[in-house]
N, C-alpha and C positions, 0 to 999 in steps of 0.2 A: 782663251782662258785669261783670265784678269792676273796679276801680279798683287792680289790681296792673301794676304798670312793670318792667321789668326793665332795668338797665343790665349787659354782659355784658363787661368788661374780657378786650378780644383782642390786646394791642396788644404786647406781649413776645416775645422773640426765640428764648426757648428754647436759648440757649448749650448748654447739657448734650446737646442730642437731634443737635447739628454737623449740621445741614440747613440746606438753604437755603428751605426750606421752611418758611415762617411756623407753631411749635409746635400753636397750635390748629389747623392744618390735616390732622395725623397724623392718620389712620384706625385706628378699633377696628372691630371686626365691622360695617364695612360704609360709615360714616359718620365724619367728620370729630369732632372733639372736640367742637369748637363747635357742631356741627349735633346732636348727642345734647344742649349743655343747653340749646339753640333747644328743638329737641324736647319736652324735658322742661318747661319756661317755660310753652311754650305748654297742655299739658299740664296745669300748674298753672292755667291761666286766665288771665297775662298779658294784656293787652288792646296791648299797645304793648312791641317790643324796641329795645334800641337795645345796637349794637354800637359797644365804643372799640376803634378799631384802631391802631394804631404800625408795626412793621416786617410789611415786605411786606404794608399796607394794601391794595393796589388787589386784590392777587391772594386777597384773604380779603374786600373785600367784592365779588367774580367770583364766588367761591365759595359767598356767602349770596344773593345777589340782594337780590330785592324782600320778602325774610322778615324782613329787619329793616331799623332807621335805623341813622345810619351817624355817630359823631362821630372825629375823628382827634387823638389825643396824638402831639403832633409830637415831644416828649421824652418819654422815662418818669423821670418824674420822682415817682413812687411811686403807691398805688393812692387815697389822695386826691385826687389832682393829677387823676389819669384821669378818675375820678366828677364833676371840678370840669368836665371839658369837654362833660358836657350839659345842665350850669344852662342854658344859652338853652332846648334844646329841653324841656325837664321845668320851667320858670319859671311856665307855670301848673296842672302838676299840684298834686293838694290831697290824695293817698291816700297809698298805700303804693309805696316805691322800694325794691326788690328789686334785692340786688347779688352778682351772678353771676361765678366765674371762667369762661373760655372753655374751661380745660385740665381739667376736670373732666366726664367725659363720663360717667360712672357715677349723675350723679346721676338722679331719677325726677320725674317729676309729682307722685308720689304724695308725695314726702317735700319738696318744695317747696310743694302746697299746704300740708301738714299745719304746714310752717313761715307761713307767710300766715295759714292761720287762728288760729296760736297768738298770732301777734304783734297781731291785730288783737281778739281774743278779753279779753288781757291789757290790751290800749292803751296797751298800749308806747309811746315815742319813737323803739328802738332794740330790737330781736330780734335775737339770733346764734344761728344754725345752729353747733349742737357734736355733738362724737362721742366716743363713750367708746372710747379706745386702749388696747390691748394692751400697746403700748408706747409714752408719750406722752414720751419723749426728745425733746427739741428743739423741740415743741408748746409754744403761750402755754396756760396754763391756765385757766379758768374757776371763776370763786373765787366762792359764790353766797353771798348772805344767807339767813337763817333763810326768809324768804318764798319762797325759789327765784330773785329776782331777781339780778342780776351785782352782786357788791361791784367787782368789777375782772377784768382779764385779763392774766395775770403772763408773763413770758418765761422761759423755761426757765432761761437765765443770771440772771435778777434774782430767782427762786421760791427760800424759802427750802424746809429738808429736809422739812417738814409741805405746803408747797405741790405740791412736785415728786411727794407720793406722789397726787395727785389724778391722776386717770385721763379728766376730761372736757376736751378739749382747743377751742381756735377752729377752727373751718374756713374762715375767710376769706369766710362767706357771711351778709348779711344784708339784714334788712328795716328800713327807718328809712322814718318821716313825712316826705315829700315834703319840706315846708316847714320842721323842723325841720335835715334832712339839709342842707340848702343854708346856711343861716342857718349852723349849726356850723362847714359846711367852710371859709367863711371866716376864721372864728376859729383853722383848722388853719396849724401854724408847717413850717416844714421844719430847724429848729431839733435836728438830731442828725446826728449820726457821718455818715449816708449824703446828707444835704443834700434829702430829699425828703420829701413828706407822705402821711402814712399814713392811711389810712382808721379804724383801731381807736380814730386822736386824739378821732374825735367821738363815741364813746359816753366817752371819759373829760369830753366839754365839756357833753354832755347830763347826765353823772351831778353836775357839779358844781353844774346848774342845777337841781339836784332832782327832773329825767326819770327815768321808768322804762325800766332797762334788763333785759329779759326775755333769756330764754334758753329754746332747744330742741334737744334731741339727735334725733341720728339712731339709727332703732332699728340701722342696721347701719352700723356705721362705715367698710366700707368703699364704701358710697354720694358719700361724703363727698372719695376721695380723688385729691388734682390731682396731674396728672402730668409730672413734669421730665425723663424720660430714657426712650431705648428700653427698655431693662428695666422700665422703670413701668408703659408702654405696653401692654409685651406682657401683664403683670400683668391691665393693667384690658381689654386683648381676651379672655384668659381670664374672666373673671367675666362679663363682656357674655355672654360665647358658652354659659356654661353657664346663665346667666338665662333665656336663648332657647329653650336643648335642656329646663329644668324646665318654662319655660311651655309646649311643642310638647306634649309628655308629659301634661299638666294638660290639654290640649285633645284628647287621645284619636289622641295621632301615635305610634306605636313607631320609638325609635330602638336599634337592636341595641347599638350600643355609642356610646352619648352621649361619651366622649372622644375618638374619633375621628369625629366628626360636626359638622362648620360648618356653621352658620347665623349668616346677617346679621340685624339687628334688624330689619329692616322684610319679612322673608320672611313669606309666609304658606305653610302647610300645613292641606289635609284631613284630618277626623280618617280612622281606618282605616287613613292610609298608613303604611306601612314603610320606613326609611329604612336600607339596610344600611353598614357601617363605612365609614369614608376616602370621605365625599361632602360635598360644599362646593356651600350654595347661597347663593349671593350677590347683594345688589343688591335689584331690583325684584322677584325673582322670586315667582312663584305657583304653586304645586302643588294638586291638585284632592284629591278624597279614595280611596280604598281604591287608592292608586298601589303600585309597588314601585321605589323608586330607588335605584340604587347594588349590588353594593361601586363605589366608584372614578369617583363622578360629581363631574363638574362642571358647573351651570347657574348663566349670569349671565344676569339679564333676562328669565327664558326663562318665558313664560305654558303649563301645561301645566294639561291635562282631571283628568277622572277615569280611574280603570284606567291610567293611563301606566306603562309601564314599561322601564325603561332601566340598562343596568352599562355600565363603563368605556368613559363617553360625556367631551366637552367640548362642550355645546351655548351658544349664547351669541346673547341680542336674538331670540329667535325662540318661535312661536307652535305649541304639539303640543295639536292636540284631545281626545276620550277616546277613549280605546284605541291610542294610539300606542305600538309595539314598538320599542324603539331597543336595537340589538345593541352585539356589543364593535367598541374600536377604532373607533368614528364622530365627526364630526364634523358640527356642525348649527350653521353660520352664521346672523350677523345675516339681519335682513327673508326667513325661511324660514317656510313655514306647510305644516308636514305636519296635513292632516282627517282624521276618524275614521277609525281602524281601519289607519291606513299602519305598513307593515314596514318598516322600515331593519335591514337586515342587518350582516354586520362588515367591516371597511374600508371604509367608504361619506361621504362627505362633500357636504352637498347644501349650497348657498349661494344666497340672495337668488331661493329657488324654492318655488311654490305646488304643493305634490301632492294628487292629489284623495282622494277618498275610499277606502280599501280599496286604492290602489293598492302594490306592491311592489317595492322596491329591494335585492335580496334581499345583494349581498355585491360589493367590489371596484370600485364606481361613483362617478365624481364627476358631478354632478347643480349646473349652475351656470345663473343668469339662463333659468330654464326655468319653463313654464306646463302642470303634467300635470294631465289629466284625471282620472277616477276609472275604477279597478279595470284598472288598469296594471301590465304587467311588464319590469321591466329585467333583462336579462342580465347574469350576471356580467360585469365589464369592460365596462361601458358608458361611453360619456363623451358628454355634449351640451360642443362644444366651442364655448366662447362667446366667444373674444376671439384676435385675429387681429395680435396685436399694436401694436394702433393703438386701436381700439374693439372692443368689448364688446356681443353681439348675445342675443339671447335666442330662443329652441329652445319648439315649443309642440307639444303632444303630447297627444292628442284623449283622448277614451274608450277605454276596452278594448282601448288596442294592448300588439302584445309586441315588443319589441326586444330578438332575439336577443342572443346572449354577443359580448362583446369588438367593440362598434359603435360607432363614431364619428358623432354627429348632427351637422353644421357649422352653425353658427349662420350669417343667419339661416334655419330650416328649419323645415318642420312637417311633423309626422304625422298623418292623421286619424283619426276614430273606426273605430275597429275594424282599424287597418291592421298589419301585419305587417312586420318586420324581419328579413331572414335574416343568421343568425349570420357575424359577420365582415366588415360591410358599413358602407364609410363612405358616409352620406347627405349628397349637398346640395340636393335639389330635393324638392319636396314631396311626401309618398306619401302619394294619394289614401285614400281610406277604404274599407275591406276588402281593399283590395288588398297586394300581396307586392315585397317593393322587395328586392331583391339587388344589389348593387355591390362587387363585387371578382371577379377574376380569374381565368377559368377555370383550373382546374386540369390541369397538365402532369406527365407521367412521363415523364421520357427515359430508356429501357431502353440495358443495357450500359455506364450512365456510373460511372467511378469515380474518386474522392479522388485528384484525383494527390499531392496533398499525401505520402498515403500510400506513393508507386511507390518 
């Protein structure tokens, strides 16, 4: 394990994003801001995180757990100040202190080690993470010497006209010598316009004491970039999302048309599958390989086989083994395990129900707190009616029965292996197996009746 630390400054309000919602808590494709440079940290090989949090503290460290430490800037009183409140806990590290924004989710493992090794390669005091902009308006610039190392880091307003055409900007990200890092910050003043202490003070305290202050760009600058407003956000969801649809593609997934296709960061997909337009797979989920999903799906959480295939579904927390059919218009609730080879037909909604193997839900069924066997058929309009308005019972239904069209099962009730349901019939008592259950009302013709409605 490497001797890389990270402290991950979360402790800002995010005024601009008007939420009540602590800024690094906003989600991109899938994941919190924070949780992408967690992510990424660890990624890099971090051995130790440690989160500063400020406003809406308790409900951002709810949100990290037990993935990182936990220090609290009771003020923001600037990002020196912040770094200054985990001297106790980092007072015996002896390596590298890696200093992270929380609002910057874009960043990668890969361009956070590559920063680590440069800074420790060089033997630096002090490494800054820089990016070459496009347009670096209102960017500190990065002013290097003949060696490559930092003469300085100028502010936009104090850079003169040869300065301001420099294009490698700070990112507010770096790596500093544990011991040296701490030592400096004390010497940091709060002594300007905003009354707080900035972090950029200590590579000007390191460079005075004759330290090397290194520098590394990112090869894509927008890797680099933190986000203050919805608009930023939605910015850096777009770029997450297309990272995702190049890497699925690189791993042998067909997406028909990658700009209308979501994917969450932490989705996995088989190679061979096909993912057809306007499908959003979110969360935990898993897809197997040669599936076909979509136009118009949606899966959250949902663990799916191989050969699955499914359009204009919302399945969600639920388990399709290989060869599940799932037609239009269905619904497939949490704690649901359709097994190999199950039909879900169109209008159908199954919820917190086990179906066996090969069995069939063919069209128009809700399918709740129920235990089906395998190589089962439901009738159109079937319903296991599971709750009674008080509690909630569960419907269990053997091997190879059929229940006919438009049937009501009243929970609790079973069906056994091989038994039969005639169309139109509400069950509540147990029908034995092979046998034929009819429950409903013989049928009457009264001759000569007519509408009086009509007289």
């Amino acid at each position: 394990m490497s001797d890389l630390v990270t402290v991950i400054l979360a402790a800002g309000k995010g005024t601009r994003m008007k939420s009540k919602l602590p800024k690094v808590l906003h989600k991109a494709a899938g994941k919190s801001m924070v949780q992408h440079v967690i992510d990424a940290a660890k990624a890099a090989g971090a051995k130790r995180n440690i989160v500063v949090t400020g406003f809406g503290g308790d409900v951002v460290r709810e949100a990290i757990g037990a993935q990182a430490e936990f220090v609290e800037q009771k003020e923001q009183l600037g990002t020196g100040h912040a770094v200054m409140q985990t001297a106790d806990l980092l007072k015996d590290e002896t390596g590298t202190v890696m200093v992270l924004c929380g609002d910057t989710p874009l960043l990668t493992g890969n361009l956070l080690k590559k920063l680590f090794d440069a800074h420790v390669e060089a033997g630096a005091k002090a490494t800054v993470l820089t990016a070459i902009m496009p347009d670096a308006t209102g960017y500190g610039r990065i002013i290097r010497m003949a060696d490559g190392s930092v003469q300085k880091i100028v502010e936009h307003k104090d850079a003169t006209e040869e300065e301001r055409q420099v294009k490698e900007v700070n990112s507010g990200i770096y790596c500093f010598d544990a011991k040296a890092l701490f030592a400096s910050l004390e010497k940091v003043t709060n002594d300007n316009a905003q009354g707080e202490y900035y972090l950029p003070d200590v590579l000007e305290i390191l460079q005075k004491q004759g330290e090397k202050i290194w520098a590394v760009a990112a090869d894509d600058y927008e890797s680099t970039l933190g986000i203050n407003s919805r608009q930023q956000l939605a910015g850096a969801e777009k770029i997450l999302r297309r990272r995702k649809n190049e890497e699925l593609m690189a791993e042998g997934v067909t997406l028909m048309d990658p700009d209308t296709t979501y994917v969450d960061a932490d989705v996995k997909v088989g190679r061979d599958t096909v993912i057809y337009p306007m499908t959003w797979l979110e969360g935990n989920t898993v897809i197997g390989e040669e599936c076909e999903i979509g136009p118009s799906i949606r899966f959250q959480n949902v663990k799916a086989g191989n050969h699955v295939t499914g359009q204009f579904t919302y399945a969600h927390d639920c388990e399709l083994e290989d060869g599940v059919i799932l037609g239009q218009f269905t619904h497939i609730r949490p704690n649901t395990h359709l097994a190999e080879g199950v039909k879900i037909g169109n209008f159908v909604e199954v919820k917190n129900s086990t179906v066996g193997k090969g069995s069939k839900l063919p069209h128009l069924s809700y399918i709740g707190d129920t235990d089906m066997g395998s190589g089962c058929n439901m009738g159109c309009g079937t319903i296991t009616v599971n709750y009674d308005g008080k509690t909630k019972f569960r419907t269990k239904i053997g091997n190879d029965a059929f229940i006919g069209c438009n049937s009501n099962l009243v929970a609790p009730v079973e069906v056994e292996d091989g038994a039969y349901v005639g169309a139109g019939s509400t069950i509540t008592k147990k029908v034995p197996s092979n046998t034929l259950a009819i429950a409903r009302a013989r049928q009457t013709n009264i001759e000569g009746w007519k509408d009086k409605r009509n007289s």
